[in-house]
C-alpha positions in Angstrom: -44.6 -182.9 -60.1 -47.1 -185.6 -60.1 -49.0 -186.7 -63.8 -51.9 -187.5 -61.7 -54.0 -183.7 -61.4 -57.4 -184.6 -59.8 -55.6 -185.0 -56.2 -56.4 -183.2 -52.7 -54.8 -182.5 -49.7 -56.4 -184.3 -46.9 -57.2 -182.1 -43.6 -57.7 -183.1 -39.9 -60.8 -182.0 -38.6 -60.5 -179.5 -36.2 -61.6 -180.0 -32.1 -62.4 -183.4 -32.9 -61.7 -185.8 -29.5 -60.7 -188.7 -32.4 -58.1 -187.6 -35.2 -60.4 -187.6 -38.2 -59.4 -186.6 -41.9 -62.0 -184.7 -44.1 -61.2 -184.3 -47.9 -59.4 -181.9 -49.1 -62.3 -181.5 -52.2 -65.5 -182.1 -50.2 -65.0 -181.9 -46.9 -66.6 -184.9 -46.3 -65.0 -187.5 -43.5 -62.7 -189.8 -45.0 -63.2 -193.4 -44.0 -60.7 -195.3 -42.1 -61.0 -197.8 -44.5 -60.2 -196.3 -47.0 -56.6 -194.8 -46.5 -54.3 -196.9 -47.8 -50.6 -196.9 -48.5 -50.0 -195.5 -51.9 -48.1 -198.5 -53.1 -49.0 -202.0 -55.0 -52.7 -201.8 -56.7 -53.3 -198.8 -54.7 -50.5 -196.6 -56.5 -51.0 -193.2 -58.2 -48.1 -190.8 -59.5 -48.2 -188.9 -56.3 -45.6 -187.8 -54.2 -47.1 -189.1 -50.5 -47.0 -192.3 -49.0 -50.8 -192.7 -47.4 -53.7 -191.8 -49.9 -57.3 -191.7 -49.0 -60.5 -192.0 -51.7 -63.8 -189.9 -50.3 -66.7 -191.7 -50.2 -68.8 -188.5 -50.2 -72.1 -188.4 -52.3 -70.4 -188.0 -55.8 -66.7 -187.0 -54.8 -64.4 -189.7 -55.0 -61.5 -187.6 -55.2 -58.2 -189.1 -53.9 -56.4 -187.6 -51.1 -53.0 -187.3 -49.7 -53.1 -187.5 -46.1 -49.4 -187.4 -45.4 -49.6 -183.8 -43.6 -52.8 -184.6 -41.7 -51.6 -188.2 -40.4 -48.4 -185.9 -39.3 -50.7 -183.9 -37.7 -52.8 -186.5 -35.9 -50.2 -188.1 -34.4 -48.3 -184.6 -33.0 -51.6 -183.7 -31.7 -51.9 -187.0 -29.9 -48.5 -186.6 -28.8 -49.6 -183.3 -27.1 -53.0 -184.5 -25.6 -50.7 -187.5 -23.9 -48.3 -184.8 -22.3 -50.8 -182.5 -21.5 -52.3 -185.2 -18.8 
C-alpha cells in the first residue's frame, strides 16, 4: 500500500482517434508532457511505473497511468489489425 494518499487512476478517453489520458480526479486531459516515469526526482511511494500531474485549473493531482498506457497501446494494436 502506498504512504502517498492524494493519488488517481488515470483513464483513456474514450472514442478518441489519438490515445489521450484524462485524470482520474478532474477529468481534465493530461498533458503529454507531463507523464513521466515514476523514478529519480519524479518518485512518489506509488506502486506504478508512469505517473502523470493534471494541469487542470486547481487540480494538480498525480496520476497513475499504468492501466491506461496498457490500454492505449492494446487499442492501437487493434485499430492496426483492424485495417
Amino acid at each position: 500500500m502506498s504512504e502517498y494518499h492524494d493519488f488517481y487512476i488515470a483513464t483513456l478517453a474514450r472514442n478518441s482517434t489519438v490515445p489521450t489520458l484524462m485524470c482520474g480526479h478532474c477529468g481534465s486531459m493530461l498533458s503529454r508532457a507531463k507523464i513521466v516515469a515514476n523514478e529519480g526526482q519524479n518518485r512518489y511511494d506509488l506502486d506504478c511505473e508512469m505517473i502523470g500531474q493534471c494541469s487542470g485549473d486547481d487540480c494538480g493531482a498525480i496520476n497513475c497511468c499504468d492501466n491506461a498506457l496498457e490500454l492505449a497501446e492494446l487499442q492501437n494494436y487493434e485499430n492496426r489489425v483492424a485495417v
